[in-house]
Structures are given as structure tokens and as C-alpha cells.
LUMTORVEX-987302 format. One record per residue (C-alpha): residue in one letter; x, y, z; residue number from 1. Coordinates in Angstrom, 2 decimals, padded with zeros to 5 digits, m for minus. Layout:
! residues N
> a, X, Y, Z, NUM;
...
END
This chain:
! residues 389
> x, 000.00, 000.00, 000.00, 1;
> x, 000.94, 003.30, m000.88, 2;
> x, 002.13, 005.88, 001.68, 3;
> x, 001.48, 009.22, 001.93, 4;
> x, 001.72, 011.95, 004.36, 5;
> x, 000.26, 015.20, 004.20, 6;
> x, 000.06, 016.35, 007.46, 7;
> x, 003.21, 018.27, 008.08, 8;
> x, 000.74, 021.31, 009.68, 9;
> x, 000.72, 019.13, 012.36, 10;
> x, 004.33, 017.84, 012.26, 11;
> x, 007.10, 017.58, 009.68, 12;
> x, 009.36, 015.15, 008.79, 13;
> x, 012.92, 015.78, 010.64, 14;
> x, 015.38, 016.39, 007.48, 15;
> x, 018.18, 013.42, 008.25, 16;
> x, 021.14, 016.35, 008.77, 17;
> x, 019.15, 017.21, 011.80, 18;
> x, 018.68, 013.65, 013.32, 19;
> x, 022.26, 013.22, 012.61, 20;
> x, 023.85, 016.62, 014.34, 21;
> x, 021.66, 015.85, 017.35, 22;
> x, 022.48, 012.26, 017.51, 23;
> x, 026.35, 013.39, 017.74, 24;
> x, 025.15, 015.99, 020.31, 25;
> x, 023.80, 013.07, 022.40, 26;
> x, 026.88, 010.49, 022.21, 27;
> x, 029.80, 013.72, 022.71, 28;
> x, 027.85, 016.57, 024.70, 29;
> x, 025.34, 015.17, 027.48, 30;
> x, 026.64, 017.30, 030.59, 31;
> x, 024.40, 019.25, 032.24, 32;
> x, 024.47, 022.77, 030.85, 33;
> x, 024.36, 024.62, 034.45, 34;
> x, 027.55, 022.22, 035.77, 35;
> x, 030.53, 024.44, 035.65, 36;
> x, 032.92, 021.16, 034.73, 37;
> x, 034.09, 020.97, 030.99, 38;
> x, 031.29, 019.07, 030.51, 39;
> x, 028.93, 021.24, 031.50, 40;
> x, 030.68, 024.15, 029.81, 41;
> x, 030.46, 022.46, 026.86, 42;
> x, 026.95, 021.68, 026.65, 43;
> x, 026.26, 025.28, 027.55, 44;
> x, 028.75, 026.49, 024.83, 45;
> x, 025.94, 024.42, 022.12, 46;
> x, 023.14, 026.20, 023.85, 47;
> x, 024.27, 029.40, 023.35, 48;
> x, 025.61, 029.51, 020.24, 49;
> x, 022.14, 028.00, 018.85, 50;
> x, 020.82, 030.86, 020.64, 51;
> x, 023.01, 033.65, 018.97, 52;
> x, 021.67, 031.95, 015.46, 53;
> x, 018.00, 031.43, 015.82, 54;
> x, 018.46, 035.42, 017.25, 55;
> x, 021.10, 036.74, 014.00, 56;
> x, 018.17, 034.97, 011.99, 57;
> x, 015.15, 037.08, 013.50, 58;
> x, 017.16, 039.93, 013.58, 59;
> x, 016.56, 040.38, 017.51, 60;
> x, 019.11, 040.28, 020.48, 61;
> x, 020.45, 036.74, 021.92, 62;
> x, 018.71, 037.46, 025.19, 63;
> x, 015.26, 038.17, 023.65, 64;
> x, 015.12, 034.02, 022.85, 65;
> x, 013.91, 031.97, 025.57, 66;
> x, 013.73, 028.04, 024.62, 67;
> x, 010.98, 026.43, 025.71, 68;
> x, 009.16, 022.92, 025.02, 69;
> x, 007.30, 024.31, 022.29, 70;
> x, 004.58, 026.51, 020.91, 71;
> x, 002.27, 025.70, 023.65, 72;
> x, 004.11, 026.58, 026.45, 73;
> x, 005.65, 029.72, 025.04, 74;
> x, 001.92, 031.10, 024.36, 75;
> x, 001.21, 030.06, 028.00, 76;
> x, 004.18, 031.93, 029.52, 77;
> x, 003.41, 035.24, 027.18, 78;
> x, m000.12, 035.60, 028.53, 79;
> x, m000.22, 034.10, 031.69, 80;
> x, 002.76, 036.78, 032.76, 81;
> x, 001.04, 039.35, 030.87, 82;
> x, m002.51, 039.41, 033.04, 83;
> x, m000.64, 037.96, 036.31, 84;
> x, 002.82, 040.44, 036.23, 85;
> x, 002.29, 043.05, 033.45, 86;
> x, m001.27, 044.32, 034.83, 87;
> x, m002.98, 043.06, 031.43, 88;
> x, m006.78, 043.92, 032.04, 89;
> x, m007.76, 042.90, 028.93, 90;
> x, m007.19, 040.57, 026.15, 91;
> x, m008.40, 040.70, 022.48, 92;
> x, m008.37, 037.90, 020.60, 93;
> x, m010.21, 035.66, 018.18, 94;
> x, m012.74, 032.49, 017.91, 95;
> x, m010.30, 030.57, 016.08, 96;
> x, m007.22, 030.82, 017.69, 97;
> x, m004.92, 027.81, 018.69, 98;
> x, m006.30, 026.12, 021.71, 99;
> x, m002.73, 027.13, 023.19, 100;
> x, m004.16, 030.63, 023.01, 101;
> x, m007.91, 029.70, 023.61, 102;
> x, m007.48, 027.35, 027.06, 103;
> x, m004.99, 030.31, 028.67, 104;
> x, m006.95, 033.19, 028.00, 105;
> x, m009.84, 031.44, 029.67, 106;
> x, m008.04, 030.33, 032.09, 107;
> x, m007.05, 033.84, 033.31, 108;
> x, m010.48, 035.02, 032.30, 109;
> x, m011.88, 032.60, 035.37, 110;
> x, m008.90, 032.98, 038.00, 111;
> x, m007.98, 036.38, 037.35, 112;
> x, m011.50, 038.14, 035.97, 113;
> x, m009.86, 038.97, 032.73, 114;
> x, m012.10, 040.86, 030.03, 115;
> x, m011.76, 039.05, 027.26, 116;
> x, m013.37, 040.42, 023.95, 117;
> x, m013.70, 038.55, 020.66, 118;
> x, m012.42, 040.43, 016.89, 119;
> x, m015.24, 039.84, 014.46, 120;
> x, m014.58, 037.94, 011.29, 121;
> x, m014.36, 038.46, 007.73, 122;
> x, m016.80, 035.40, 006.23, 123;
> x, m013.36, 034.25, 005.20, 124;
> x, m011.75, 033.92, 008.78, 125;
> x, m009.84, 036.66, 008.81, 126;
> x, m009.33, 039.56, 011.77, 127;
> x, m011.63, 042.73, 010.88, 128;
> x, m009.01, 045.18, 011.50, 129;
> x, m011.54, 047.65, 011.23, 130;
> x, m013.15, 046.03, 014.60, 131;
> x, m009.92, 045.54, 016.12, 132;
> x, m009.03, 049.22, 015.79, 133;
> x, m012.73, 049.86, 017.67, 134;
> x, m011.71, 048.10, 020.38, 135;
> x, m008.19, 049.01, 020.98, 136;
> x, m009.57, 053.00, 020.84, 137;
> x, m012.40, 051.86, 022.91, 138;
> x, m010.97, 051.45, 026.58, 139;
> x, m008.24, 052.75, 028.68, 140;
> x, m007.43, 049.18, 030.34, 141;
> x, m004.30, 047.49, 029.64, 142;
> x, m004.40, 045.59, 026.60, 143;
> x, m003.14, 042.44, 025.12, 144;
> x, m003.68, 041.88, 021.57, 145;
> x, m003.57, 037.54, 021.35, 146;
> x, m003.49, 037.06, 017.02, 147;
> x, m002.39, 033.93, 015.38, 148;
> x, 000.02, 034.97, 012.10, 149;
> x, m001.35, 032.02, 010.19, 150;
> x, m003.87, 029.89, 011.24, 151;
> x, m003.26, 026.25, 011.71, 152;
> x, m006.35, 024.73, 010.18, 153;
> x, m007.05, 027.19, 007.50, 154;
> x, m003.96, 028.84, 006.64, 155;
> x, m005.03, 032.86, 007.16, 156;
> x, m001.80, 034.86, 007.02, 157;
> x, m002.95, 037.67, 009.42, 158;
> x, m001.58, 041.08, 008.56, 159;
> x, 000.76, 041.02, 011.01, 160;
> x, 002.33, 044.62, 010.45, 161;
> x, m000.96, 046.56, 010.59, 162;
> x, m001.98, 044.66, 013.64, 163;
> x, 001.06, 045.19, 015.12, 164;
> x, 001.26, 049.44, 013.97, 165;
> x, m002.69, 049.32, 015.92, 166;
> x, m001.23, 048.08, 018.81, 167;
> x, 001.59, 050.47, 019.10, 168;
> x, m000.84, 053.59, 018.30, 169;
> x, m003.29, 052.34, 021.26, 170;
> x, m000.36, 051.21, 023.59, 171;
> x, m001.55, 048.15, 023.77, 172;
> x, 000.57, 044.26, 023.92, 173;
> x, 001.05, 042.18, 021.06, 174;
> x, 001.39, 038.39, 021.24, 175;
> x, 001.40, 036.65, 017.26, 176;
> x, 001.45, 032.81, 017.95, 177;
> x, 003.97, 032.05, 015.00, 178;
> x, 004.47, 028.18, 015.28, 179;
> x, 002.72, 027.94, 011.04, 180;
> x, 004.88, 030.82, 010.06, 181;
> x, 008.38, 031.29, 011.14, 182;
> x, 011.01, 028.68, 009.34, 183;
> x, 008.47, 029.46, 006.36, 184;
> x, 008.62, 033.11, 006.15, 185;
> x, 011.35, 035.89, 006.74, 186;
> x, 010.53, 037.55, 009.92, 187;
> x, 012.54, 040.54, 010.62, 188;
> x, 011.28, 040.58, 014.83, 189;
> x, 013.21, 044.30, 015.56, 190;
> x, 011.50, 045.71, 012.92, 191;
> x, 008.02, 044.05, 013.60, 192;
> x, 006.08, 045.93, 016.29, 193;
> x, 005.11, 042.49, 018.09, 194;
> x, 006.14, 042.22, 021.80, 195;
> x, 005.66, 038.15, 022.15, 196;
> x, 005.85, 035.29, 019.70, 197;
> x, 005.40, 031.56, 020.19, 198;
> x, 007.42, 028.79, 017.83, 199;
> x, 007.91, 025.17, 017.61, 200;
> x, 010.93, 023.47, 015.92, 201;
> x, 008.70, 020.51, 014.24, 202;
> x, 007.01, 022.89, 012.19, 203;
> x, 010.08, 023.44, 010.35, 204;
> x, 011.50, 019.77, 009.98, 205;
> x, 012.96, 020.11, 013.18, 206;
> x, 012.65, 017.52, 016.21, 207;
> x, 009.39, 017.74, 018.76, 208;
> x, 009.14, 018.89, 022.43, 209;
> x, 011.73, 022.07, 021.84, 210;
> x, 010.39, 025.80, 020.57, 211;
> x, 011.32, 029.05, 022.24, 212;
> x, 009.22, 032.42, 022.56, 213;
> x, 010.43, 035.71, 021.62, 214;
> x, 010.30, 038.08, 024.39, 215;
> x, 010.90, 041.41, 023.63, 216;
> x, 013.18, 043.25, 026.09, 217;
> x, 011.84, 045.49, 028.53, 218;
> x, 008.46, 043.69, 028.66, 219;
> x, 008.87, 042.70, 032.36, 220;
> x, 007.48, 039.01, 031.70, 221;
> x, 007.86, 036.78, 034.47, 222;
> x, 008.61, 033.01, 034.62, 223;
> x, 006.06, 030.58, 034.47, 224;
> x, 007.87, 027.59, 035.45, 225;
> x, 009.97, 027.95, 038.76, 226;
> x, 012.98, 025.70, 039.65, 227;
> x, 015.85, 027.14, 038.58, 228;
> x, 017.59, 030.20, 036.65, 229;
> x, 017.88, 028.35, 033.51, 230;
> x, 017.06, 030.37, 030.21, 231;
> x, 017.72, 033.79, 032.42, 232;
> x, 015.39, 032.76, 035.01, 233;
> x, 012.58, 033.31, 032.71, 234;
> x, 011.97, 029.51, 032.32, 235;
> x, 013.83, 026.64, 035.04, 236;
> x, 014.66, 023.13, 033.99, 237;
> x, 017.89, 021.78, 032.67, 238;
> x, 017.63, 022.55, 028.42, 239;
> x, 017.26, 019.90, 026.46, 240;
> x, 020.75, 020.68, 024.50, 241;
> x, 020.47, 018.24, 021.41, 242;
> x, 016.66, 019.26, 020.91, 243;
> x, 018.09, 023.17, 020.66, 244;
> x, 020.86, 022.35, 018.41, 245;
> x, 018.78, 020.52, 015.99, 246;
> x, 016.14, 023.66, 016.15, 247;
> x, 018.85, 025.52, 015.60, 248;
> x, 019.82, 023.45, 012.35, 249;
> x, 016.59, 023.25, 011.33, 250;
> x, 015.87, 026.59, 011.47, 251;
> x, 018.92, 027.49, 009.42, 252;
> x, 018.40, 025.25, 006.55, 253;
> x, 015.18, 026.35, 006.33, 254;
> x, 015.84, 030.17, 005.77, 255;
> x, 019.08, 028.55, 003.44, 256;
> x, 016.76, 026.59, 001.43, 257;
> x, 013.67, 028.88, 001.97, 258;
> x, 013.70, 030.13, m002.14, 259;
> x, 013.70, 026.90, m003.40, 260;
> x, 011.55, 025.34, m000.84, 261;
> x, 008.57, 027.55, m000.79, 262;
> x, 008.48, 027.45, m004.79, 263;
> x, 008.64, 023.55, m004.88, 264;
> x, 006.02, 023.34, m002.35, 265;
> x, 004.17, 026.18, m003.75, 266;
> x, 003.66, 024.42, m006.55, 267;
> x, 002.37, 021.32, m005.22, 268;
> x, m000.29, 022.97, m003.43, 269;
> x, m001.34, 024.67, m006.82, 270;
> x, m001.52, 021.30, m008.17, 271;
> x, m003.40, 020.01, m006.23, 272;
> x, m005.87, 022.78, m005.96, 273;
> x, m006.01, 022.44, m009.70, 274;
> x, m006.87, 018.81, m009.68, 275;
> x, m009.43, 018.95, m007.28, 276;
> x, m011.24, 021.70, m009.01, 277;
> x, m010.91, 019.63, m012.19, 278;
> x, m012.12, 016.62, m011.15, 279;
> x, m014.95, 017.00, m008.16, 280;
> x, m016.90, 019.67, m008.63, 281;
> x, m018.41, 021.51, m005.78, 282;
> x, m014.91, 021.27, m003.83, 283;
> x, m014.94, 024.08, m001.95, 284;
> x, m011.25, 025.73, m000.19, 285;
> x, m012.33, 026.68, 003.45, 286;
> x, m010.96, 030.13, 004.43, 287;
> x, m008.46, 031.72, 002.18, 288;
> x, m006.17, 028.51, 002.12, 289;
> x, m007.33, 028.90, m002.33, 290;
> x, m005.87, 032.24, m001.53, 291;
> x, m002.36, 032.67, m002.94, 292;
> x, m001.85, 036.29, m001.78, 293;
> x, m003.46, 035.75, 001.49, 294;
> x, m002.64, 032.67, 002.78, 295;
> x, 000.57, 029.92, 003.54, 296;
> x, 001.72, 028.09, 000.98, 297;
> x, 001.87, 025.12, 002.80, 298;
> x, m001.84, 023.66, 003.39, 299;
> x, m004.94, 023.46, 001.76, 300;
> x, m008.58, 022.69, 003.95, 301;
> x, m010.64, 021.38, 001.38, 302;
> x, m014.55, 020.73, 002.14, 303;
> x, m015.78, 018.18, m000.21, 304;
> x, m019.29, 017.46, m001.58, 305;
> x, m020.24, 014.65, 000.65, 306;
> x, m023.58, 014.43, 002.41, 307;
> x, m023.22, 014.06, 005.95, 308;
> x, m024.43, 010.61, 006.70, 309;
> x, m021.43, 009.18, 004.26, 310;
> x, m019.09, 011.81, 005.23, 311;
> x, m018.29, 010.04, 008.82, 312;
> x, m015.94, 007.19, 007.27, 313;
> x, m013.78, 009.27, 004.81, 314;
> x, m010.93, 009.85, 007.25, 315;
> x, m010.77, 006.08, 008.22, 316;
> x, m010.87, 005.54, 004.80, 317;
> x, m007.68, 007.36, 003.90, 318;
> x, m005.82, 006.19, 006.95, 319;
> x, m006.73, 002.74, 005.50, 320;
> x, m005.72, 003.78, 002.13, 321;
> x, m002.06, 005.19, 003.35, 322;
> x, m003.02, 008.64, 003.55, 323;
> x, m002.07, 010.93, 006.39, 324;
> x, m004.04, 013.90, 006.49, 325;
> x, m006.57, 015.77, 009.42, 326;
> x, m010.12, 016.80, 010.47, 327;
> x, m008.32, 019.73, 011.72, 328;
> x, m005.82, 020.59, 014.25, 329;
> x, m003.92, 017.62, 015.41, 330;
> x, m004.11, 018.60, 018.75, 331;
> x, m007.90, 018.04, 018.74, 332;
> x, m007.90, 014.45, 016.60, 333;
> x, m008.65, 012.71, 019.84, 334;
> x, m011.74, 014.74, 020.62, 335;
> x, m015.31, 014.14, 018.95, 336;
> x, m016.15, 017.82, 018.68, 337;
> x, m015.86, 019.57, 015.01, 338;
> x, m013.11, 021.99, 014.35, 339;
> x, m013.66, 025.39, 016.30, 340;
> x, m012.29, 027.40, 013.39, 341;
> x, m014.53, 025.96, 010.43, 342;
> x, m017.51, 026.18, 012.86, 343;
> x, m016.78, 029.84, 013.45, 344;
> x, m016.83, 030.73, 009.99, 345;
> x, m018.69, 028.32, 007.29, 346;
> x, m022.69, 027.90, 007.03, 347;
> x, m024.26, 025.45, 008.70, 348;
> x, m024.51, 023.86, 005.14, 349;
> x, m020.72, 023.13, 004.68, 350;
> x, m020.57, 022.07, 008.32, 351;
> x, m022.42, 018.66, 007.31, 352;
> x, m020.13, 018.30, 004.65, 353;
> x, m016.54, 016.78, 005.28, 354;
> x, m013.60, 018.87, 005.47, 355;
> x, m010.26, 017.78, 005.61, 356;
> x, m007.02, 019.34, 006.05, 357;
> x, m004.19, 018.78, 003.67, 358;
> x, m000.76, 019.88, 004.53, 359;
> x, 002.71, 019.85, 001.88, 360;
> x, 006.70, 019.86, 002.71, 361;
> x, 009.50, 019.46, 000.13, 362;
> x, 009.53, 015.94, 001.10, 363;
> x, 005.69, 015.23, m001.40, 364;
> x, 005.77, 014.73, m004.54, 365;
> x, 003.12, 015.33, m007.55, 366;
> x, 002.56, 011.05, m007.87, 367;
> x, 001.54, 011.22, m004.13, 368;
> x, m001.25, 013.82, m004.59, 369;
> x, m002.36, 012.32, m007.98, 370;
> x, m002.91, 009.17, m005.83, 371;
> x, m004.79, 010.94, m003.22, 372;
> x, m007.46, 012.65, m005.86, 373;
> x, m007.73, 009.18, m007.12, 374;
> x, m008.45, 008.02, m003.54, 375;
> x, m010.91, 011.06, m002.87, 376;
> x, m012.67, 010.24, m006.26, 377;
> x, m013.23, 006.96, m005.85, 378;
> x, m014.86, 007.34, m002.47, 379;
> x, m017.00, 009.80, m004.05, 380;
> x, m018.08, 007.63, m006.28, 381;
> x, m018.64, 005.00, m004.21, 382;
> x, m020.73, 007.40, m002.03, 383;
> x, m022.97, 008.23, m004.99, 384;
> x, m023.69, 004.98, m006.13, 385;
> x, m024.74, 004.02, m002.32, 386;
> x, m027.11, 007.22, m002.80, 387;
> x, m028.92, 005.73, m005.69, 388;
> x, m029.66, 002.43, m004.36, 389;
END
């Protein structure tokens, strides 16, 4: 059986230069970074050099990069320091943020009686900035602005400048989640008003359980973990060294290859847009992922004309066919409940449909999505010939 994964929204495949610099980090460098031996010294030496280069790359000072476990624990750190330390009253946000974002804000909501207050959407998903600038001029309260720079399910790129230039004219906090975007886009961070940023090294074909947040300086956050003065006391526990080097790698041949990568895989999402359009019509592209202007080129959430009493098996059906793809967020595949995001911004029509999220890397080719149309048509097919009977 064939095998195909296009899921790499979710996670990515680790490029083999990574696994092998961090499996020579394991055998030759596993003293404790905060022992003041040669061992130790050494390990440290790894840590901070990756931090230098993930910082050179984002244009932002050494001591602005904080590593953490990953995405979800630098959005936790960002907000929960904001309303608890920072006097954040307030927190605007949207429906269809990452449930990193989502579970924390109402978390402080409950414990700390934060306001929390909701951007309206564009039909398509997207932030009306128009509405955000309402309610940034609208109170005096100490704001934090909580936007996503590309959503995870439907692949939004937020306008990331304009949101950040609002926040600056109302004197407000801004925290971009940027786990779908950074390793796929240049991000100049001294030059982008943004105070806070969240990333995750397997987005970028780097290993899982490592990420750091960008904290601008002078922000004041505090830690959210306590143990230790680790990652300058902004986060204790002893770093995981090899996991940082092979971010670091990771994250360096991806802004190497960037060019070349984002064309190739570019190009297989216009592909398969194209075949999909050819060959089942009434395939609809949920948000603005059919977007080329206005959204990553690395996904496509496709909502396929399928009534919904056939719709429930097509998933199985793809797993069982060798096809990796997603409902939605991967974080939520374990949960019965429909995706927040598509339920926040498609009719009530397209919700009985299924949709399914398909996500590209340089490591797909054209055969593998040819095969996957095939798949999709012939369960199709199969549903409408169950429909006549």
C-alpha cells in the first residue's frame, strides 16, 4: 500500500542532517548545561551559540530568545505573565485561535477576571481590522492583543504589520502565535512591532518537544515555570541541549533553502488545488487557504461534496488507504467535537459536509497527490452509487 503523508501542519518530517547533528550531540555533549565542569561548559557552549543563530536569523538580540518545550508553552508563559505580572486587564483575541491561546486566555479570564473580547470575522476567517481598531480605541485598560500569524487549520496569514502598527498607536501588547509561520517566512522581529511570539521546531522539519518564545526586552514578563535560573530565570529546567541544536539546524536550513523550498512546495499545493477543481466539482477551499496572496503556501482545507451521513468514514478511509491527512488541528484528533475554526466561519450547510485538512513539505511529490485525488474520487463515487440504491 501506498504511503502518503500530508500532514506536516501538524508535524514535519525531521530532514536526516538534523537527526544526525543531534544524535552526535547526544553520544559527545550530554553534561548538564548549568555544571561548571568541561562538561557542562560544553553543553552550555551548544546552547548558546544556537541561541546567537536562531536570534542573527530574527534579527533580535540573543537574550530576547527563551527556549521552551514548544509553541504551547511559550503562548502560556506570554499571557499568563502578561494578566498575572504586566497588569494586562484585557485581552483581544479571536474564535479561532490555537487552543494554546484559547485554554490560557480562559483560564485567566476565570482565576484572574480577565475581560476578554472577541475580533469579528471576515466570512473568510480573517481579523476585521476595522473592529480591532474599535476596540483598541475603545478602553483605557491594559491591553493584550492575542493574534495567530497564520492559522493552523485554514492557513489565514494575518496582517501582522498593521496589527502590530494598531497596537503600538493604542499602547496596547502584542502576542502573534507564530508556530505555522516562522522557518516558512522571513521575519525581521526588531522591525516588527510584536512584543511576544510563540514557535515550535517541528514545524520546520525540526525535532518535537523544543520551541522558544520571543520576548521582547523590557516587557517585564515573568517566569512561568519555577525551579531554577535556567534560560535567564525566565523559564527553570535543565535545556534539552540536542533538541536546541537541531532547532537551531533546522531553522537554518530552512531560511538557506527557503527560495527553493517555498516554490517547490508552492507548486504542489497549486496542483493540487487544480486537480481537485478539475475533477470533483463543488470542492470548496475553506478560508483563504485557495488564496495565494493571502494565505501559507503550505496547506490546503478542502470541504468536499459529501452528504453528511457518508461523510463520517472518509478519514478512516484514507488512513486505510495510506493517507495521512486531518479533520483539523492535530491537537484536537482525539476529541469528537468539530473543528472550532470551520464552525466559526462556514454555514451550517458546509458544516455537514466533510472537510479535511491537507498539509505539503519538500519531502511530497506530484505522484503522491495524484494518488490521493484518485483516492478522494473513488470514495466519491462510491458514495454516490450508495445514494442511488
Amino acid at each position: 500500500m501506498k504511503q502518503v503523508y500530508l500532514d506536516s501542519a501538524a508535524t514535519t518530517q525531521m530532514r536526516p542532517e538534523v537527526i544526525e547533528r543531534m544524535t552526535q550531540v547526544m553520544q559527545d555533549s550530554y553534561g548538564n548545561p548549568s555544571s561548571t565542569h568541561a562538561y557542562g561548559r560544553s553543553a552550555k557552549s551548544l546552547i548558546e551559540n544556537a541561541r546567537k543563530n536562531i536570534a542573527k536569523q530574527l534579527n533580535v538580540s540573543a537574550a530576547e530568545i527563551i527556549f521552551t518545550s514548544g509553541g504551547t508553552e511559550a503562548d502560556n508563559l506570554a499571557i499568563h505573565s502578561c494578566i498575572r505580572d504586566l497588569g494586562v486587564k484585557r485581552i483581544i483575541t479571536t474564535s479561532i485561535e490555537h487552543h494554546a491561546v484559547l485554554y490560557i486566555v480562559d483560564y485567566c479570564a476565570q482565576k484572574y477576571g480577565t475581560e476578554v473580547v472577541q475580533v469579528k470575522l471576515q466570512d473568510c476567517g480573517t481579523p476585521n481590522y476595522l473592529d480591532l481598531e474599535r476596540l483598541l480605541s475603545s478602553s483605557d485598560e491594559k491591553t493584550l492583543v492575542s493574534l495567530m500569524h497564520i492559522n493552523n487549520e485554514i492557513g489565514n496569514r494575518l496582517d501582522i504589520d498593521r496589527v502590530g502598527a494598531l497596537c503600538k498607536k493604542y499602547n496596547a501588547l502584542f502576542h502573534s502565535d507564530c508556530v505555522q509561520s516562522i522557518g516558512h517566512y522571513e521575519m525581521d522581529l526588531n522591525k516588527l512591532p510584536v512584543d511576544f511570539t510563540a514557535v515550535s521546531a517541528h514545524k520546520f522539519h525540526g525535532p518535537k518537544g523544543v520551541g522558544f518564545a520571543f520576548i521582547r526586552k523590557g516587557t517585564g514578563l515573568k517566569p512561568l515555570i519555577l525551579g531554577g535560573s535556567q534560560e535567564r530565570g525566565i523559564r527553570a529546567g535543565t535545556e534539552s541541549v540536542h533538541n536546541i541544536v537541531g532547532m537551531d539546524l533546522a531553522l537554518q536550513m530552512a531560511y538557506d533553502n527557503l527560495e527553493a523550498d517555498r516554490a517547490y512546495v508552492q507548486d504542489l499545493k497549486d496542483y493540487f488545488k487544480t486537480q481537485l477543481t478539475e475533477k470533483i466539482p463543488g470542492v470548496k477551499f475553506n478560508g483563504k487557504c485557495g488564496d495565494h496572496e493571502n494565505s501559507t503556501y503550505t496547506l490546503l482545507n478542502v470541504c468536499l461534496p459529501c452528504p453528511a451521513d457518508k461523510a463520517a468514514m472518509l478519514l478512516f478511509t484514507m488512513d486505510l488507504k495510506g493517507i495521512a491527512c486531518s479533520k483539523g488541528s492535530a491537537c484536537q484528533s482525539g476529541s469528537q467535537k468539530g473543528s472550532h475554526v470551520l464552525s466559526s466561519i462556514l454555514p451550517e450547510e458546509d458544516l455537514q459536509k466533510p472537510s479535511l485538512r491537507f498539509s505539503f513539505s519538500i519531502f511530497n511529490t506530484k505522484d503522491e497527490l495524484d494518488y490521493v485525488v484518485n483516492v478522494l474520487l473513488e470514495y466519491l463515487e462510491g458514495v454516490a452509487v450508495s445514494s442511488e440504491r
